[in-house]
C-alpha positions in Angstrom: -2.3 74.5 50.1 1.4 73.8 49.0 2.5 73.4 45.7 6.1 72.3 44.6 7.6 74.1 42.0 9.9 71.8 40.0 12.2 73.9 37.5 15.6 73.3 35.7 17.1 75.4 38.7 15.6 73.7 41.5 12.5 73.4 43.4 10.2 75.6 44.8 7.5 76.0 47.2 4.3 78.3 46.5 1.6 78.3 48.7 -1.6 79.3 47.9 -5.0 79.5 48.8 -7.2 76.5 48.9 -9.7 78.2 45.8 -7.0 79.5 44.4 -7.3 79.7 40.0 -4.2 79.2 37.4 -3.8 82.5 36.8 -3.6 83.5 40.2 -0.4 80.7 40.7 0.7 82.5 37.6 0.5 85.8 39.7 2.2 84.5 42.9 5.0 83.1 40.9 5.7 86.4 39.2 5.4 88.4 42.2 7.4 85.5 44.3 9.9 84.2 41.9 10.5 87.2 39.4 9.3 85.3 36.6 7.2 87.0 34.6 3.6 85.3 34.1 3.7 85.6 29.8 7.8 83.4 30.3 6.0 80.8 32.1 5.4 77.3 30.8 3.5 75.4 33.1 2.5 71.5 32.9 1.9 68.6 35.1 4.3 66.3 33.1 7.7 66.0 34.0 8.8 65.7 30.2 8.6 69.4 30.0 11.8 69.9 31.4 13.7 67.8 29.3 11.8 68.5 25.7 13.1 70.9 22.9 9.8 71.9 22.3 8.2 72.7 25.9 5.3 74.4 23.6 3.8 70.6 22.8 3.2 70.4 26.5 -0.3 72.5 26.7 -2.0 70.9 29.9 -2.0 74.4 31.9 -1.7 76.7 28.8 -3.0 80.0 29.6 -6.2 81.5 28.2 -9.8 81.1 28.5 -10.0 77.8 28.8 -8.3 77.1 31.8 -7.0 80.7 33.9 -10.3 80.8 35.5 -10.4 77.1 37.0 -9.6 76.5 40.5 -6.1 74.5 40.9 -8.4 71.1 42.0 -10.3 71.2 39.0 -6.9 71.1 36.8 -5.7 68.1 39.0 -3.3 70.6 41.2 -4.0 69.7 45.0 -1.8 70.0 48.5 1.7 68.5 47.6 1.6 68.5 43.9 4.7 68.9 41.6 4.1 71.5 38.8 6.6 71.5 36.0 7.9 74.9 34.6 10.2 76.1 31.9 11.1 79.9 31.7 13.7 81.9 29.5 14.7 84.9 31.9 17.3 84.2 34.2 16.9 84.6 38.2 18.4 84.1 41.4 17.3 80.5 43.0 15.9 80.5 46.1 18.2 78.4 48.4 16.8 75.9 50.7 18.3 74.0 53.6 17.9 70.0 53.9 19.4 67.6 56.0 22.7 66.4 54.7 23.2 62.6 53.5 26.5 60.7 54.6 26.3 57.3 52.6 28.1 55.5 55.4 26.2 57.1 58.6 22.6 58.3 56.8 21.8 61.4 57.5 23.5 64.0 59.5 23.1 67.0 60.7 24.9 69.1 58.3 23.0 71.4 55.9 23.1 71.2 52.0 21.4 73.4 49.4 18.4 71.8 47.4 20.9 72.6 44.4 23.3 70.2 46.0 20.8 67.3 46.0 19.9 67.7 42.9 23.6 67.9 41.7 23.9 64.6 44.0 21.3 62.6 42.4 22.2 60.2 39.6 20.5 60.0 36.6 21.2 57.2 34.1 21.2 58.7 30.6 22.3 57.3 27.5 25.1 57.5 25.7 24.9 58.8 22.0 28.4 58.3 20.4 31.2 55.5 21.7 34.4 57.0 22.6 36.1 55.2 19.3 35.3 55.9 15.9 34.9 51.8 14.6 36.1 48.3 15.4 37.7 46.9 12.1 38.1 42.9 12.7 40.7 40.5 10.9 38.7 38.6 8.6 40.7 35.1 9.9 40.9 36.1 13.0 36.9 36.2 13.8 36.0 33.4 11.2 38.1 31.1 13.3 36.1 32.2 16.5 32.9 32.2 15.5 33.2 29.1 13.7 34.4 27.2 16.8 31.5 28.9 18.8 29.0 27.9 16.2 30.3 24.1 14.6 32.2 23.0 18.3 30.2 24.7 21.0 27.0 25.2 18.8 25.9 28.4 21.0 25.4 25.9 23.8 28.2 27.9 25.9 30.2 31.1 25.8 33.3 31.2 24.7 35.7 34.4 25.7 39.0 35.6 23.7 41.0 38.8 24.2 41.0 41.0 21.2 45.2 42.3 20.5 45.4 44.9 17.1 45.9 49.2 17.2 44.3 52.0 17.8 44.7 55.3 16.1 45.0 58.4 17.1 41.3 59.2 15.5 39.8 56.3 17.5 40.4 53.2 14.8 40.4 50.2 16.8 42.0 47.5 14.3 41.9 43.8 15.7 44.9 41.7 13.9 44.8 38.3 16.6 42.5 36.8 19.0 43.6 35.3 22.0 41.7 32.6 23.9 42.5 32.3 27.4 42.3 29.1 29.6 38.6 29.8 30.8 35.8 27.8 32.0 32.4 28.4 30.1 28.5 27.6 30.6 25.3 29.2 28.7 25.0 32.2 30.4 28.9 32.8 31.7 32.1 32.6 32.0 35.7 32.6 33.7 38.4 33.6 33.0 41.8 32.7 33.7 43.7 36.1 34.3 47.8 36.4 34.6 48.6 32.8 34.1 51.6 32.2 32.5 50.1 32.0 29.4 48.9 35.9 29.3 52.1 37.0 30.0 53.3 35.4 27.0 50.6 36.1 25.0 51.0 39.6 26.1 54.9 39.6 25.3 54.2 38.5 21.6 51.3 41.3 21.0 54.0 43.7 22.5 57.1 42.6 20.4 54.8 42.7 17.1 53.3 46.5 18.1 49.9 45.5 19.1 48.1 46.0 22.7 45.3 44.4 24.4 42.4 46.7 22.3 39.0 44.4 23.3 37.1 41.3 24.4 35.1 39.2 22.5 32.5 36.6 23.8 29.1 34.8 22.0 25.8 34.7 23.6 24.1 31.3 23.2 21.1 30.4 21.9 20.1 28.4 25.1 17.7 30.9 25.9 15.2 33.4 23.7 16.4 37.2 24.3 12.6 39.1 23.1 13.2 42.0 24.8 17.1 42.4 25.7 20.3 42.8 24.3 22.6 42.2 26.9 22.7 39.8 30.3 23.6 42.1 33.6 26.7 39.5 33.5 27.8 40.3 30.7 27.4 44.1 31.5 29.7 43.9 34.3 32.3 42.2 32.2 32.1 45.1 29.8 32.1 47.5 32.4 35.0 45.8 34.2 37.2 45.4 32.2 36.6 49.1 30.1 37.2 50.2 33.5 40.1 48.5 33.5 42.1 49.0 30.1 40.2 52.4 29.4 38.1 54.0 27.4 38.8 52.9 24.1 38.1 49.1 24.8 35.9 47.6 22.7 33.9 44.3 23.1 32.6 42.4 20.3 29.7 40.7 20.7 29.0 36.9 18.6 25.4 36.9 18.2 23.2 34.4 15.6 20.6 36.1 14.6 17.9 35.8 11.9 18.2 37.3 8.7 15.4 39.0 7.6 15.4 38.6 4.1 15.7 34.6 3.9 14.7 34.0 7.4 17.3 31.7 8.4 19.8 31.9 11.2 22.9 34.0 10.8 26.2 34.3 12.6 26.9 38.1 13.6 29.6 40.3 15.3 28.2 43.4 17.1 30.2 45.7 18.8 29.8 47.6 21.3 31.0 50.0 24.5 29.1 50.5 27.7 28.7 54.2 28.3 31.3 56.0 30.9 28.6 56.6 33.1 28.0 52.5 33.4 32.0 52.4 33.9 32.1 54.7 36.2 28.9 53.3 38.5 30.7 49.9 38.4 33.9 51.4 39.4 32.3 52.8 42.4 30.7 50.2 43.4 27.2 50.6 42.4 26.1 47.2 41.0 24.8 44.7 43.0 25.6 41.2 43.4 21.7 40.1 43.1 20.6 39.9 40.0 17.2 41.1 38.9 14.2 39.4 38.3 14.5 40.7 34.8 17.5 39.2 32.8 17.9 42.0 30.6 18.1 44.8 33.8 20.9 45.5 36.2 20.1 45.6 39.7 22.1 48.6 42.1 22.8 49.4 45.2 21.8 53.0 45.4 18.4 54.6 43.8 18.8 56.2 41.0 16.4 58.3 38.4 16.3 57.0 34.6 15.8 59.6 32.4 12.7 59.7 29.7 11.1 57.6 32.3 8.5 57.9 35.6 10.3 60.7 37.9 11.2 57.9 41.1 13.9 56.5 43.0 14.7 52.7 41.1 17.1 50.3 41.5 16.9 48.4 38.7 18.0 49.7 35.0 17.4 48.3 31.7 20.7 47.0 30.0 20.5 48.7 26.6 20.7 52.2 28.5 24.1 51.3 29.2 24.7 50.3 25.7 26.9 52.3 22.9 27.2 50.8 19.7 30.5 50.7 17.0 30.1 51.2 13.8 32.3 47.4 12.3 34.2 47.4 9.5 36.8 44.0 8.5 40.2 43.8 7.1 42.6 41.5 6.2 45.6 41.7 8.9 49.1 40.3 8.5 48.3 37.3 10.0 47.2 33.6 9.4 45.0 32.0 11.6 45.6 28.4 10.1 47.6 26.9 13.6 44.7 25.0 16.2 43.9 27.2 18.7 45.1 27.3 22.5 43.3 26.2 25.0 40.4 24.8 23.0 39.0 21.3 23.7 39.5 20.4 20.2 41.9 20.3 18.1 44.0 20.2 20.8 47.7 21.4 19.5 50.3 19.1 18.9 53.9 18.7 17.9 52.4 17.2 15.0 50.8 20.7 14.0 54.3 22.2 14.5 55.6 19.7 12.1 52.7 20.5 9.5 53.1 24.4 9.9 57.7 24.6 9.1 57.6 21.8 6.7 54.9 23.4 4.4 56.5 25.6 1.3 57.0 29.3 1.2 59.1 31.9 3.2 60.2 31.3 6.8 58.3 34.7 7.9 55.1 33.7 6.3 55.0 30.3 8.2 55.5 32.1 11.3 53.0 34.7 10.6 50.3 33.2 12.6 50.0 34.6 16.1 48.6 30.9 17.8 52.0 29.1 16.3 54.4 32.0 17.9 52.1 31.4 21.4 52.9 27.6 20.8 56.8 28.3 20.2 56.8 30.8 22.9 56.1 27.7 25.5 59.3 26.2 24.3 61.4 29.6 22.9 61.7 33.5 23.9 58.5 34.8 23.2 60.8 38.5 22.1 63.1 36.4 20.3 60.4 34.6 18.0 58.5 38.0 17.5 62.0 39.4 16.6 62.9 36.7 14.5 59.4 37.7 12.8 60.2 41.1 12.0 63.8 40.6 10.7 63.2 37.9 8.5 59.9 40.1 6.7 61.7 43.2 6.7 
């Protein structure tokens, strides 16, 4: 009978005799593979390859117990994979498969089993995000989340673009948010892009040192999450637009969750990156239009393998396996937040508000140190001129 081989190297065929015993596979493999038979850690569960402590996995162990049994009586028949871990290092036996051309199937080229292995994707998680922490403007979010939660009352998503710095070390510091024109409903929204508006918004950030650095977005409580973080829509907006403004963006998430010590509902930013590996599978084109049956998973258009999980082809991939979370931390920026808001259905801004902010007491740079009144100017003013004006009059 056959018997394939599966190793960190590759895999291998043995074949073998029908009433053939453990040790005896133990003996072919030395003999045919150069591995000797006390290096060899054999098991019928795929987890051996991955685990720091193949020794746990004792299914086909040698010894008494089971080197006299025939193959069938250990659950080994024609076609089974056998798992095997080894220390010494040898020379891979290259095999010869038919060659797979995404856009014409397969062809008749030739590539080494070591090739399709190297082809295959696996979807692993991410341990660390590519920034050390998302600090957040204590105004700044307070004046989101409290429109999300008193106007909108989770019922619908609302999106904002996060402007601040980020350091050399991976700081991400969020000083102003910026709410595009958008249209929102309880499980999405759209945005939109390179209006006017952004490019002013954009010319103000600039003139005042700060950069596009995140997104920010709630998730409504329309609908129970049990079992899921994360929407695949919401995925691909991550991805997208990481994709887009690099790996440093971060996305903050407004969640209201429960609070386990008095049990009542609390409003909470967590923030988060989707791993390169996500960005880079959306970049390519991998995710599908279709979404899954499952909210929380994100549905393909290739197979792919998931790591820790039943060695098959799937299509479908939990959420949270994308998912990298940032540690939070809050400041206080140099900014107000005390102007209504663009863009919001209410309050809507006004001359009056103009009126309200310059005829209020104090210094002329701390009544223009709000990043919504410069946007409001900036629709009547030079954006560079404002921001300049801003600099000069609180240095």
């Amino acid at each position: 009978m056959l018997i394939r081989l599966r190793t960190r190297d590759g895999t291998e065929r043995v074949e073998v005799d029908d009433k053939c015993t453990l040790s005896q596979l133990r003996t072919v493999i030395e003999e045919k593979f150069g591995v000797p038979t006390s290096d060899q850690r054999l098991s019928l569960d795929q987890g051996l390859l991955m685990s720091k402590d193949p020794h746990a996995y004792d299914d086909l162990k040698p010894g008494r117990k089971n080197d006299g049994k025939p193959l069938k009586s250990l659950k080994i028949e024609h076609g089974t994979i056998v798992y095997m871990t080894y220390s010494v290092e040898r020379k891979v036996t290259v095999c010869t498969a038919a060659a797979h051309n995404d856009a014409r199937g397969l062809t008749g080229g030739k590539m080494t089993v070591e090739a399709m292995i190297a082809a295959q994707t696996r979807i692993e998680t991410q341990e660390s995000p590519n920034v050390e922490s998302l600090s957040l403007d204590g105004h700044a979010a307070n004046a989101f989340q409290a429109y999300v939660n008193g106007t909108l009352g989770f019922n619908q998503m609302r999106f904002g673009w996060m402007y601040g710095t980020c350091s050399d070390d991976g700081e991400v510091r969020v000083h102003a948010i910026y709410e595009p024109e958008q249209e929102g409903t309880e499980d999405a929204f759209v945005v939109v892009e390179d209006a006017d508006e952004d490019a002013r918004a954009e010319a103000i950030a600039e003139s005042l040192g700060m950069t596009r650095v995140g997104m920010v977005f709630n998730v409504t409580t329309t609908k129970e999450r049990p079992d899921y973080t994360m929407s695949a829509f919401e995925i691909r907006q991550m991805a997208k637009y990481q994709s887009k403004y690099g790996d440093k963006f971060v996305t903050a998430v407004v969640m209201m969750l429960e609070d386990e010590d008095e049990g009542t509902p609390q409003v909470s930013f967590e923030p988060f990156q989707v791993s390169n590996q996500c960005v880079r599978l959306y970049s390519e084109g991998w995710f599908h239009d279709e979404p899954c049956e499952k909210p929380g998973h994100t549905r393909l258009t290739k197979d792919v393998v998931v790591v820790d999980k039943v060695s098959k082809d799937v299509t479908e991939v939990d959420n949270d396996r994308w998912l990298v979370p940032v540690k939070i931390l809050d400041h206080e920026g140099p900014w107000r937040t005390s102007f209504p808001i663009e863009n919001r259905l209410h309050p809507v801004q006004t001359v009056e508000d103009l009126k309200d902010a310059v005829s209020k007491g104090g210094q002329y740079c701390v009544k223009l140190a709000d990043f919504h009144l410069l946007l409001f100017l900036s629709k009547h003013l030079d954006a560079n001129d404002m921001a300049r004006s801003r600099r000069d009059t609180s240095s």
